[in-house]
C-alpha positions in Angstrom: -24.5 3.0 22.6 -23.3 6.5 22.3 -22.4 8.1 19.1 -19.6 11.3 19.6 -18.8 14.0 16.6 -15.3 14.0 16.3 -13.8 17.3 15.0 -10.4 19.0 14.7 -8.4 21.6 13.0 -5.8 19.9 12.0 -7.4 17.9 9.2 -9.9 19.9 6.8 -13.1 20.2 7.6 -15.7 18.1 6.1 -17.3 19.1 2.2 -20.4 18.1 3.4 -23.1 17.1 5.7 -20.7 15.2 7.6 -18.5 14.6 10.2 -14.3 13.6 10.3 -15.4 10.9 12.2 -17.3 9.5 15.0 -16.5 7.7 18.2 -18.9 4.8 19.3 -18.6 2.4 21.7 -14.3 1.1 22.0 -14.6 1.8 18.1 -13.5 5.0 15.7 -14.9 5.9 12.2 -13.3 8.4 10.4 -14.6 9.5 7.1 -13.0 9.0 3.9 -9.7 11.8 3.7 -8.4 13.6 0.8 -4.7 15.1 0.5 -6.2 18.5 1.3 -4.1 20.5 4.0 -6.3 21.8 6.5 -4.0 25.2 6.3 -4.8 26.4 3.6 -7.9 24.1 2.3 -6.4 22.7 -0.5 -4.9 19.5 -2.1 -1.7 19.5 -1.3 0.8 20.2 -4.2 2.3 17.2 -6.1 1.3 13.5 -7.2 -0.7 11.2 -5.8 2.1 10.1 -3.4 1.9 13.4 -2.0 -1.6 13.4 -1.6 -1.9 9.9 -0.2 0.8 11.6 2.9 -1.5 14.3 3.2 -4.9 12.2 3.6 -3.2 9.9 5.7 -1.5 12.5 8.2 -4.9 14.2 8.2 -6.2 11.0 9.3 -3.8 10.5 11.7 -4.9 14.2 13.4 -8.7 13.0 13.3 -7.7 9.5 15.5 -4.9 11.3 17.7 -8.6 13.9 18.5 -10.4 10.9 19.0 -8.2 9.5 21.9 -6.6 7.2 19.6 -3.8 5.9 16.8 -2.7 4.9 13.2 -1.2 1.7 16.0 -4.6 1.2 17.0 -6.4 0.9 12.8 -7.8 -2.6 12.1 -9.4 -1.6 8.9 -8.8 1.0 6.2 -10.2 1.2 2.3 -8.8 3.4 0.1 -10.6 4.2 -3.1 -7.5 5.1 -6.0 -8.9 7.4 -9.0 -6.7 4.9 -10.8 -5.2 1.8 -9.9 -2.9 2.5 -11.7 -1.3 4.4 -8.1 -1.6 1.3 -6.5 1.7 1.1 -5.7 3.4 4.3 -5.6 0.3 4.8 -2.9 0.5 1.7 -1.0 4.7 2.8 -0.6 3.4 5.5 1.1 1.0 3.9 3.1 3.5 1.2 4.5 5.8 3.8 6.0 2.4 4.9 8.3 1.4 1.5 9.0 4.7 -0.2 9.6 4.4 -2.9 12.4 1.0 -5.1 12.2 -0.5 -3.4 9.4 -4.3 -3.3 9.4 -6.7 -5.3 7.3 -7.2 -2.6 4.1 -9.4 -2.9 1.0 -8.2 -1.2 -2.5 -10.4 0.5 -5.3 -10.7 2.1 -8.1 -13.3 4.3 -8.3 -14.5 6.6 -11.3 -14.0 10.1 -9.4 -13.4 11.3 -6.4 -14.6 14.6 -4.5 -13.1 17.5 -5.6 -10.9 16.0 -8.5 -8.5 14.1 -5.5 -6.2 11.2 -6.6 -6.6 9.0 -3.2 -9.0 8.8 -0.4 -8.7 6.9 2.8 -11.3 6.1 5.4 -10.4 3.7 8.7 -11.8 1.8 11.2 -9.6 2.0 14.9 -10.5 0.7 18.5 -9.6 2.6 21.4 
């Protein structure tokens, strides 16, 4: 199977050895997104709401690169700094994913790179 970098501008680049995402076979990986705006680098200002609108527009630009959509998700997991968020995120999230959501898994984790509120990673087919 071949394995294709995935990479555009209008999501931030990656903080590390990695890439937005990669295309194999009919399926798309994207890496885990943050509420950075690729503009200027930098969480976006506001709450977690507004964060959670930033990683998921972000993730949105890495699929549309990838020949793809948010229609076309069948799995996302977002990791909350605290679940607390859990639903002032997941109001946000419905408004992306509004017909035939995708399967999604929720946690809490105990940090998050660079101090972020909400990270999102997903799974999409072709």
């Amino acid at each position: 199977m071949t394995r294709e970098v995935i990479s555009t501008t209008n999501a931030p680049a990656a903080v590390g050895p990695y890439s937005q995402a990669i295309k194999t076979g009919e399926l798309v990986f994207t890496a885990g997104q943050l509420g950075i705006d690729p503009a200027t680098g930098k969480f976006v200002d506001g709450d977690v709401t507004d964060q959670a609108r930033q990683a998921l527009k972000n993730m949105k630009a890495i699929l549309k690169e990838a020949g793809t959509s948010m229609e076309k998700v069948i799995k996302v997991t977002v990791f909350l700094q605290d679940m607390g968020d859990f639903k002032a995120v997941n109001e946000v999230y419905g408004t992306f994913f509004t017909a035939k959501p995708p399967a999604r898994s929720a946690v809490e984790v105990a940090a998050l790179p660079l101090g972020g509120l909400v990270e999102m990673e997903a799974i999409a087919t072709l």
